[in-house]
N, C-alpha and C positions, 0 to 999 in steps of 0.2 A: 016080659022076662027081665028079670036083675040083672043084671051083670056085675060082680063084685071083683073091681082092682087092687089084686094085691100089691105090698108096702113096697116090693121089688119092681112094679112098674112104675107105679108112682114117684119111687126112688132116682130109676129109669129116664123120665121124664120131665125129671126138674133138672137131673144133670145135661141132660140133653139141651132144655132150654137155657143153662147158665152157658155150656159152649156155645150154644146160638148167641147170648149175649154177646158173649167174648167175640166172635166171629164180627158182628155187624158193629159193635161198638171199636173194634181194635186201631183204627186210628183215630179216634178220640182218649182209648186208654194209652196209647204210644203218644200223644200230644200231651197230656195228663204229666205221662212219666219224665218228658223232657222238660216240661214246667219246671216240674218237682227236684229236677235235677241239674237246672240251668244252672246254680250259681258253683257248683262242683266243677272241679278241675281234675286233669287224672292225677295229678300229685296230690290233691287233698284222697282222692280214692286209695290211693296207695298208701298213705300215712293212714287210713279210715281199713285198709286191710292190716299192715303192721299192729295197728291199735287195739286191733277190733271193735273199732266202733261202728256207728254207721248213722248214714244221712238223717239228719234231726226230723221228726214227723210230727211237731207241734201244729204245722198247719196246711197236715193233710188229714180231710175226712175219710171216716172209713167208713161212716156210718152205711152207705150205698151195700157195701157188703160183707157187713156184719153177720147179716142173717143168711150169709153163704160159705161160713169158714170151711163148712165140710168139704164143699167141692175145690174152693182154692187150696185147697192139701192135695187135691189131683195135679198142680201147676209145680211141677216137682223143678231142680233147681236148674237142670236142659231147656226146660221150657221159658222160667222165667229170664236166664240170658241171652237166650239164641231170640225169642219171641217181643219181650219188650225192653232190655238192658240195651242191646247190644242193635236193636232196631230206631232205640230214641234216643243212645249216646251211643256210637262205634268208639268214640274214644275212650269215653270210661269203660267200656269192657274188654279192649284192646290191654288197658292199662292193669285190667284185672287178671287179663287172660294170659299178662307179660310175669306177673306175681305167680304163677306157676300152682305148684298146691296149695301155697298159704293163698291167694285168689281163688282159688277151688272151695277150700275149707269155709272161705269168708262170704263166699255165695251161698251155702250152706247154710251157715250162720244168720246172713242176713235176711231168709229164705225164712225161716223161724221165726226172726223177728219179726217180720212183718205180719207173718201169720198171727201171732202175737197180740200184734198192737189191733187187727183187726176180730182177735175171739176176745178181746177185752179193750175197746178205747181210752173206756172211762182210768185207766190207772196212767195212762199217760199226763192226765191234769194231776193226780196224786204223787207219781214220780218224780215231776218236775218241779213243784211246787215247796212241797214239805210244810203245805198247808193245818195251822193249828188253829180251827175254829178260836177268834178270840169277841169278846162282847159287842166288840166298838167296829167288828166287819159281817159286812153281808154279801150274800153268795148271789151273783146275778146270773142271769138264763135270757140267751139271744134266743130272739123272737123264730129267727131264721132256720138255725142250723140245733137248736135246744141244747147246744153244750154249756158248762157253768163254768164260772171262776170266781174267787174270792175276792172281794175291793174293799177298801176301808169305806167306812160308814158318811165318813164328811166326803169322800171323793165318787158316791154312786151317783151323785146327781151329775157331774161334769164326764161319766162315761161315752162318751157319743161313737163308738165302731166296736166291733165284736172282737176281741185278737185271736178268735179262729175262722170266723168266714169272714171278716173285715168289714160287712156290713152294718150300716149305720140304721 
């Protein structure tokens, strides 16, 4: 006899194992985020909600969960402060959570962006860059982490570390 899973279980069942991720992984992703977040201060957080900008993400890979943006849209913006903000910086979410709605709004905000930067990584090297193919540069690829970046042509041979996984 077949048995034929529909798109609802199988749907079901991926979400189920990404929470399982999340669940056994979570103080490695709370280790992760205080990394990411060590050289933040809560006054840079609080000029960073004034601003609206937010924490630079040039050398965080997202690639790990690229091919799960659906489900990190279920990590609504309760979850991502109470769960990894506010569990791997108390002070920066104190600071955010002292910012009142504009720290509300800016959770939000930042909540998207990240979503962002993980349903497209690749525009982060094009954003930052304002890279314009020119004759005399070539485009290199770590062996490692397969991200690119643009180097002048006399300077690929003396590239010796990746400047997004650091690997040599």
């Amino acid at each position: 006899m077949t048995i034929k899973v529909s798109q609802r279980v199988k749907r079901f069942a991926s979400r189920y194992a990404f929470e399982f991720f999340l669940e056994v992984m979570h103080d490695s992703i709370i280790e992760g985020f205080k990394k990411y977040l060590s050289p933040i201060n809560p006054e840079d957080v609080r000029r960073m909600v004034r601003e609206g900008t937010f924490p630079p993400t040039e050398n965080v890979d997202f690639s790990a969960v690229t091919d799960h943006a659906d489900f990190l849209e279920g990590i609504g913006e309760l979850r991502l402060m109470e769960d990894f903000l506010a569990k791997a910086r108390p002070d920066l979410a104190k600071a955010i959570i002292d910012m009142d709605a504009a720290g509300a709004e800016w959770v939000v905000k930042l909540r998207q962006h990240l979503l962002e930067k993980v349903r497209h990584p690749e525009a982060e090297l094009a954003k930052s860059t304002d890279y314009v193919p020119k004759k005399d540069t070539v485009l290199l690829t770590c062996d490692k982490c397969k991200k690119q970046w643009p180097v002048a042509k006399d300077q690929a041979a003396a590239v010796k570390e990746c400047p997004f996984c650091h690997q040599t």
